[in-house]
Structures are given as structure tokens and as C-alpha cells.
C-alpha positions as CSV (number, residue, x, y, z in Angstrom):
1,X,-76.2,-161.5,-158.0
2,X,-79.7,-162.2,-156.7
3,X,-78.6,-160.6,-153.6
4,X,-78.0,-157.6,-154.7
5,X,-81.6,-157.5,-156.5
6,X,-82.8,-157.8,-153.0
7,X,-81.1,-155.3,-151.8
8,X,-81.9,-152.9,-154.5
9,X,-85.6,-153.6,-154.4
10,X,-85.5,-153.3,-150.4
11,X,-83.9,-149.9,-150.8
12,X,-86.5,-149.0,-153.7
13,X,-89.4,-149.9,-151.2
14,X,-88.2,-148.6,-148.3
15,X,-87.9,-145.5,-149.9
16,X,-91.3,-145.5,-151.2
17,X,-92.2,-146.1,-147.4
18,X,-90.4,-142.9,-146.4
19,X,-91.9,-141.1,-149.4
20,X,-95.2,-142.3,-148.6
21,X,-94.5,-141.4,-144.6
22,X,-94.0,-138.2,-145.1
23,X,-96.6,-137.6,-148.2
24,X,-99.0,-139.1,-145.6
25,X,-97.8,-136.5,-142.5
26,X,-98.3,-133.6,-144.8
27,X,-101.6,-134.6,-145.9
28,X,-102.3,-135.1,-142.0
29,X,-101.1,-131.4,-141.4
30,X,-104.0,-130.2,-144.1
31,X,-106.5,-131.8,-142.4
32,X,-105.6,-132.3,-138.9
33,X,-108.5,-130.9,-136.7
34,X,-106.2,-129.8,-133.9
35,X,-103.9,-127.0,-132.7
36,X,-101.1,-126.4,-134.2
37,X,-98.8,-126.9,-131.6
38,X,-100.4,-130.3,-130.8
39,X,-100.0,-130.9,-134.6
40,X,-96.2,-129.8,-134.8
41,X,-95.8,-132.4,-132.0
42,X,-97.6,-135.0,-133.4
43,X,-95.0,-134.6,-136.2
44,X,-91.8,-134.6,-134.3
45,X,-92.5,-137.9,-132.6
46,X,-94.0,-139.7,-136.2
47,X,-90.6,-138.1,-137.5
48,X,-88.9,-139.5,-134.8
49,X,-90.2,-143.2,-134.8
50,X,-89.6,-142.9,-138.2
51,X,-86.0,-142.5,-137.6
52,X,-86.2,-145.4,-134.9
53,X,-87.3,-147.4,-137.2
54,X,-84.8,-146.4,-140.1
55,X,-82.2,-147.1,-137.4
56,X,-83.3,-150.0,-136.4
57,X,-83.5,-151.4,-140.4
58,X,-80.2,-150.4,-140.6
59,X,-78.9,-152.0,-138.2
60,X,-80.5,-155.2,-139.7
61,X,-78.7,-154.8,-142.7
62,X,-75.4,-154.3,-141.8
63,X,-75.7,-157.5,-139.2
64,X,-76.9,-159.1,-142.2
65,X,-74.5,-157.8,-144.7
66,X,-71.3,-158.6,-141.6
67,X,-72.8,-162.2,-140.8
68,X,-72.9,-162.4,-144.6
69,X,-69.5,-161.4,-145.2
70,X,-67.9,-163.4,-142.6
71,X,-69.7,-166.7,-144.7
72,X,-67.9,-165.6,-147.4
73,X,-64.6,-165.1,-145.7
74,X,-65.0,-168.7,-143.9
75,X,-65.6,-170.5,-147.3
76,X,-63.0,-168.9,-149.2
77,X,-60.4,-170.2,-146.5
78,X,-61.9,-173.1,-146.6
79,X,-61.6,-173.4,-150.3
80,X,-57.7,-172.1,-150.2
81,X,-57.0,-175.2,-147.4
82,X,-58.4,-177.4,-149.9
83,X,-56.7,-175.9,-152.8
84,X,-53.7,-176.2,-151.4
85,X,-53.8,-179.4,-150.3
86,X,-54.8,-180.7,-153.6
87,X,-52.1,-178.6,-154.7
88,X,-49.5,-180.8,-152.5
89,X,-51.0,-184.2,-153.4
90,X,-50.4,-183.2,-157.3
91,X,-46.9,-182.1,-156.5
92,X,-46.2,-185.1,-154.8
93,X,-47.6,-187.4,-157.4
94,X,-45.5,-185.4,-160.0
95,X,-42.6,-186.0,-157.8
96,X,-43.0,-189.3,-157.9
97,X,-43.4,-190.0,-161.1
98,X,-40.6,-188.3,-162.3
99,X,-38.5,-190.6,-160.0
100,X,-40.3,-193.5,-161.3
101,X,-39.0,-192.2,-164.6
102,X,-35.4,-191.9,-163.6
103,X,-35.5,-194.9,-161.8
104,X,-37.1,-196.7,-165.3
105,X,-34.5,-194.7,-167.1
106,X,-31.5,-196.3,-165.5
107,X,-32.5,-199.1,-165.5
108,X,-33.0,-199.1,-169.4
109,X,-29.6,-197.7,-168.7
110,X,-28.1,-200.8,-167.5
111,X,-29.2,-202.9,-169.3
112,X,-27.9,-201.3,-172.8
113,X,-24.7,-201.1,-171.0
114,X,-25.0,-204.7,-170.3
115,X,-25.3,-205.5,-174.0
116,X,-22.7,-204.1,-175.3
């Protein structure tokens, strides 16, 4: 559950980063003191790194959310092994117990038989 908070409140702040990215560029453009050409291509590359970046973020999260998963998947197949074997170890002890009951059972058995 946490994890997903994280995730929520990176997404919240990297929006804001974007947000604030491109607030800033157009705040730039108002008071840049160059051409505009040279401005224009001053904003293709920020827009560009920006997408690098964004990429590169990306990226990081899904190896995160993959090495993450496959965690999960590991201990849940480690948790059915172990299920199951306790699952054979009850069955077993059941098992024998209810021979242990027969086995008691004729034995009582006999010996009323012998009585009479």
C-alpha cells in the first residue's frame, strides 16, 4: 500500500516538474534577450532533454516496477512450495492416525470377541 503512495506522489511531483519546466520556458520566451530563431532553438533542445529525461525516468520505473514484480512472483512460489508441503505432512499425519484408529479399533475388536 505504501508503494503505491510513492508512486502517486512521484507522479504528482513529477508532474509539477513538467508543469513548472514548461511555465519556466514560456516565461524565458517573454524575456529572452535574443533572436527568435536562437530562442525557438533554445526551446526545442530544453524540450528535448526534457523528453530524455522523461525517458530516462521511465525507464526507471518500469525496471523498478519488473524487478519488483519478479520479488513478488519468487515469494509467492516460494510460499505455494511451503504450502504444499505442509499440506503433505498434515495429510500424512491424518493418514496415520486414522490407521492408528483402525488398528486401536480392532484390536478393541478382539478382545470383545475374546470375551464372549
Amino acid at each position: 500500500m505504501a508503494y503505491k503512495d510513492d508512486n502517486s506522489s512521484f507522479g504528482r511531483s513529477f508532474l509539477s516538474f513538467l508543469a513548472g519546466s514548461l511555465i519556466g520556458a514560456g516565461v524565458a520566451l517573454l524575456y529572452a534577450p535574443q533572436s527568435g530563431e536562437r530562442t525557438r532553438q533554445e526551446i526545442r533542445e530544453k524540450a528535448e532533454m526534457t523528453i530524455i529525461k522523461a525517458q530516462k525516468i521511465e525507464e526507471e520505473i518500469k525496471d523498478s516496477l519488473n524487478q519488483l514484480i519478479g520479488d513478488i512472483r519468487s515469494k509467492v512460489n516460494l510460499l505455494i512450495e511451503e504450502g504444499k508441503d505442509i499440506a503433505e505432512d498434515k495429510k500424512r499425519e491424518i493418514l496415520e492416525a486414522i490407521e492408528a484408529g483402525k488398528k486401536v479399533l480392532e484390536e478393541q475388536k478382539d478382545r470383545l470377541q475374546k470375551k464372549e
